[in-house]
C-alpha positions in Angstrom: -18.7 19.4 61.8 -17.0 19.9 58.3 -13.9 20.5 57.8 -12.7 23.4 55.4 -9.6 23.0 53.4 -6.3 24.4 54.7 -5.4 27.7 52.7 -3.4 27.2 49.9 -4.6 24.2 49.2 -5.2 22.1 45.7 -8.7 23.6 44.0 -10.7 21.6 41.4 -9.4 24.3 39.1 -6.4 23.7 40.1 -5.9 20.0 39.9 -7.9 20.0 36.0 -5.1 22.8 35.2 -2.6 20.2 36.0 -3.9 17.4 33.9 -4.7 19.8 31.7 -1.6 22.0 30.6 -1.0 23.8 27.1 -0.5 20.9 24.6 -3.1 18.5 26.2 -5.6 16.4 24.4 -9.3 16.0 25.6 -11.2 13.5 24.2 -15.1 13.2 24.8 -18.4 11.6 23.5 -20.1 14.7 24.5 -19.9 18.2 22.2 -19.5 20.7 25.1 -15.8 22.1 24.7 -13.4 21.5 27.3 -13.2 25.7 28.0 -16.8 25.9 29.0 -16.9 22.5 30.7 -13.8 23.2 32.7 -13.7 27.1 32.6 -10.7 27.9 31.7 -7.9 27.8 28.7 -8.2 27.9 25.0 -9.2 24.7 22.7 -9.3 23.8 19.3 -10.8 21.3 17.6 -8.1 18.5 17.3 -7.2 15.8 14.6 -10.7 16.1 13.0 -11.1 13.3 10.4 -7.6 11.5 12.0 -7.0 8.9 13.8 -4.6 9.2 16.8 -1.5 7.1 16.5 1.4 6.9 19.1 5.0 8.6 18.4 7.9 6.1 17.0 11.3 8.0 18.0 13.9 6.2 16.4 11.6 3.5 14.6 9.4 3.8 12.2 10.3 7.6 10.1 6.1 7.8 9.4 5.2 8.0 13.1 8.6 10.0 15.1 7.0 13.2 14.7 4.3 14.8 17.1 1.7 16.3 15.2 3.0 14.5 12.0 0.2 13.7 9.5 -0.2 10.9 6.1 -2.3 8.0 5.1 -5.2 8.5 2.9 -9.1 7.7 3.7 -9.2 5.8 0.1 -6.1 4.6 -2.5 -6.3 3.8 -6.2 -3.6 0.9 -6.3 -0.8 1.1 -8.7 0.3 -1.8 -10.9 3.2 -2.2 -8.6 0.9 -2.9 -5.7 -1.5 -5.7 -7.6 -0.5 -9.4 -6.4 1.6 -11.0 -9.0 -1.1 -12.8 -10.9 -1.7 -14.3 -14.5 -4.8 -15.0 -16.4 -5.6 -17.9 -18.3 -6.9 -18.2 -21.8 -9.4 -21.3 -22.5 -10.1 -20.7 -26.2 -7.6 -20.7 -29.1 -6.8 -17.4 -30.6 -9.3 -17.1 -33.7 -12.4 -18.9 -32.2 -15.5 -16.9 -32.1 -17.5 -16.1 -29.1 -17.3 -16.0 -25.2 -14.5 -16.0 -23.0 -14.1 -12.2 -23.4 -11.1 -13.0 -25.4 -10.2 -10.3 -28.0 -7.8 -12.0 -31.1 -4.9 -9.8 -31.8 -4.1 -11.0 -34.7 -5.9 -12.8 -38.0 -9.1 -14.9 -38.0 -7.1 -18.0 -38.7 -5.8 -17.6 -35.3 -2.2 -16.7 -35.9 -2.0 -13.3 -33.5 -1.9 -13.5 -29.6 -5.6 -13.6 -27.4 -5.2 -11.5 -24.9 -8.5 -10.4 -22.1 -10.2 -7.8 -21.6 -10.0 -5.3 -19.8 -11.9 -5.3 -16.8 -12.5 -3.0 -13.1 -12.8 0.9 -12.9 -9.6 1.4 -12.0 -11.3 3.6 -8.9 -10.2 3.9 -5.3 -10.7 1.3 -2.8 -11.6 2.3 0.4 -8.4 2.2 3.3 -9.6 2.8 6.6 -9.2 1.0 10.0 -11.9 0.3 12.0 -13.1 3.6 14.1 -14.9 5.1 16.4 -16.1 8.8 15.8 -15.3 11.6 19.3 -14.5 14.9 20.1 -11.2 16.4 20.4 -9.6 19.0 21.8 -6.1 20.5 22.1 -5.6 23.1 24.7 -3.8 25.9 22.9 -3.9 28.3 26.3 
């Protein structure tokens, strides 16, 4: 013979309600929104384009704020970022052809070669490895 649940007791409702309260994230491969799957509360659409990334207090001042957002899905880098590098010249100032060497200065070779300039100067592309889901933040 089965055995009903004592009154009062903890509901299916109730026990999601719990792991669910106000504030929560629910994360899912599947599109059905947590209010319809579940039944109850109200949910937004949560971090869409973002990746999740744990809270910092006291640490790192880019991460100790819930909610907090930065980073950029692609960067243009600055001169300041470049590697410290040099390039090197192979042909004396004033010599014709190749090298993509420009003269400066006379055709006797008295100015400064100096290379051309090369690259778009365009952004670079600066995301992590992801993995694309749906989330939800109960608002209700």
């Amino acid at each position: 013979m089965m055995q009903h649940p004592p009154q009062g007791s903890l509901t299916l409702l109730t026990v999601l309600k719990a792991a669910y309260p106000v504030g929560a994230i629910y994360i899912s491969v599947v599109s059905t929104s947590p209010a319809t799957l579940f039944g109850f509360g109200n949910w937004d659409v949560f971090a869409a384009g973002k990746v999740l990334a744990g809270i910092d207090v006291g640490g790192d001042v880019d991460f100790d704020v819930v909610e907090e957002t930065h980073g950029a899905k692609t960067h243009a880098l600055i001169t300041a970022e470049m590697p410290s590098h040099a390039h090197s010249l192979d042909r004396p100032c004033g010599s014709t052809g190749g090298y993509g060497l420009v003269d400066s200065g006379t055709a006797s070779g008295s100015g400064t070669p100096v290379t051309t300039s090369v690259g778009g100067g365009g952004a670079h592309n600066n995301m992590q490895p992801y993995i694309v889901v749906y989330m939800w933040k109960r608002t209700a």
